[in-house]
Steps between C-alpha positions, in 0.01 A plus 500: 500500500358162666205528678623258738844460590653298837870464536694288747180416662514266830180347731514319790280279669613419760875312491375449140606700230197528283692765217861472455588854302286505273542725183169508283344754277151539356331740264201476315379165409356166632811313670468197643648375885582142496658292764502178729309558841722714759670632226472880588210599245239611743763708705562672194134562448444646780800715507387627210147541595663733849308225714857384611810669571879363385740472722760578264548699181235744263223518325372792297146458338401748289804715524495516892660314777230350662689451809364838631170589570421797320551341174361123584181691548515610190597207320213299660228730303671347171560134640248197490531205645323135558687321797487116486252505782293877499255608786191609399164586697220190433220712560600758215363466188776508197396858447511571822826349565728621160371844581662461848794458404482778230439710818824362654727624201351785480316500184351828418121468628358606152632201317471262706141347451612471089852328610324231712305420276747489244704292662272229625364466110862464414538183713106359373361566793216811411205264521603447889629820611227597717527098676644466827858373507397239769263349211754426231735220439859477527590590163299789499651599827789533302395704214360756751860523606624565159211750485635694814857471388412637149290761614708838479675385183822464668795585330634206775359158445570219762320203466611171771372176359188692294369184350406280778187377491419657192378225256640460117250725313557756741916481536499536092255790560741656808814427285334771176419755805881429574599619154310768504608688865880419355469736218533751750576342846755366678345154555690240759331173521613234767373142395574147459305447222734548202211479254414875607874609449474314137214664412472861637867606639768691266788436764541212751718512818606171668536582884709161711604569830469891529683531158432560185562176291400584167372846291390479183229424254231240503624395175846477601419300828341312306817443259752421825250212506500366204885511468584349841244227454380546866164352655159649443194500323536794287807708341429736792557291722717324386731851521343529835713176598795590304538802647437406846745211448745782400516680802508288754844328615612193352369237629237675696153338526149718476360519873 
């Protein structure tokens, strides 16, 4: 069974249509969401993360349709997830703050204290968990979110644009923690940095328009590429092109 699974998915935003049917399924694994701007992949996100409701079709995470409420409850306990842009209080510390949102899943009270401090060591941030947030900079923002989203070892991973403002060293070091949740998680990561789908993702989906434009491997993106002799820097994306190029209309330019 999938552990995510979304057929004939549709959102709106207002006259535009931001998923067109959508058919996608995800088990464990990291899988990378690529995709032009406006092409539908934070929609999907945060379908998936119950923040946002469809306006057409179903979704069943972790074996239940998360279209009621009974069972999205549920299925929030086992999801985390780092929005591109995620509130957080300034005047928390990191402790403070990762433990809060422990509290809003649920977490069992016994545990929690170990989990939080788990998770912040897990994004290299142990030396500054007791700092406020309001003190740190912009990529460490960001690693506190990864912290909070990692926190109940979800069986649900749903990271929006994860890397930004995250500096080299510590994108190689977020890519390994990437490979390791995936052993056992079902790992969704939205980005336009194809380096991170190179390097960490087993599965790549190409979103253009609300549709899926491509499913496959890194490797064999990365072969469309080489084979179609499309633009780009790298064989990814190089296959990024290709298969972009593929499903629009002939003749039809990139907006």
């Amino acid at each position: 069974m999938s552990t995510i699974r979304v057929t004939g998915l549709r959102v709106r935003h207002r006259r535009t249509l931001a998923l067109d049917g959508v058919d996608l399924a995800f088990g464990p694994g990291v899988h990378g969401l690529l995709g032009p701007n406006g092409a539908g992949k934070t929609s999907l996100i945060r379908v998936l993360a119950t923040v946002a409701e469809p306006d057409g079709g179903r979704v069943e995470i972790l074996g239940e349709d998360v279209a009621d409420r009974g069972p999205r409850g549920r299925v929030r306990r086992h999801l985390g997830y780092l929005p591109q842009e995620f509130g957080y209080y300034p005047g928390f510390t990191v402790r403070e703050f990762v433990a809060y949102v422990a509290w809003l899943k649920e977490m069992p009270a016994a545990g929690t204290d170990a989990a939080v401090e788990r998770a912040v060591a897990r994004v290299g941030l142990a030396d500054r968990i007791d700092a406020k947030v309001r003190t740190l900079s912009g990529g460490m923002v960001r690693r506190v979110g990864i912290a909070q989203a990692i926190v109940n070892d979800p069986r649900v991973l749903l990271l929006d644009e994860p890397t930004a403002g995250l500096d080299p060293e510590q994108r190689v070091e977020f890519r390994e923690l990437l490979r390791e949740l995936g052993a056992t998680t079902a790992v969704i990561v939205s980005t336009h940095l194809v380096e991170d789908v190179a390097s960490a993702c087993t599965e790549v989906t190409l979103l253009e328009r609300g549709r899926v434009a491509y499913r496959g491997t890194p490797a064999a993106l990365a072969a469309l590429g080489a084979s179609t002799g499309a633009r780009g820097d790298s064989p990814l994306e190089r296959g990024y092109t290709a298969a972009l190029g593929a499903h629009r209309a002939p003749g039809e330019v990139t907006r």
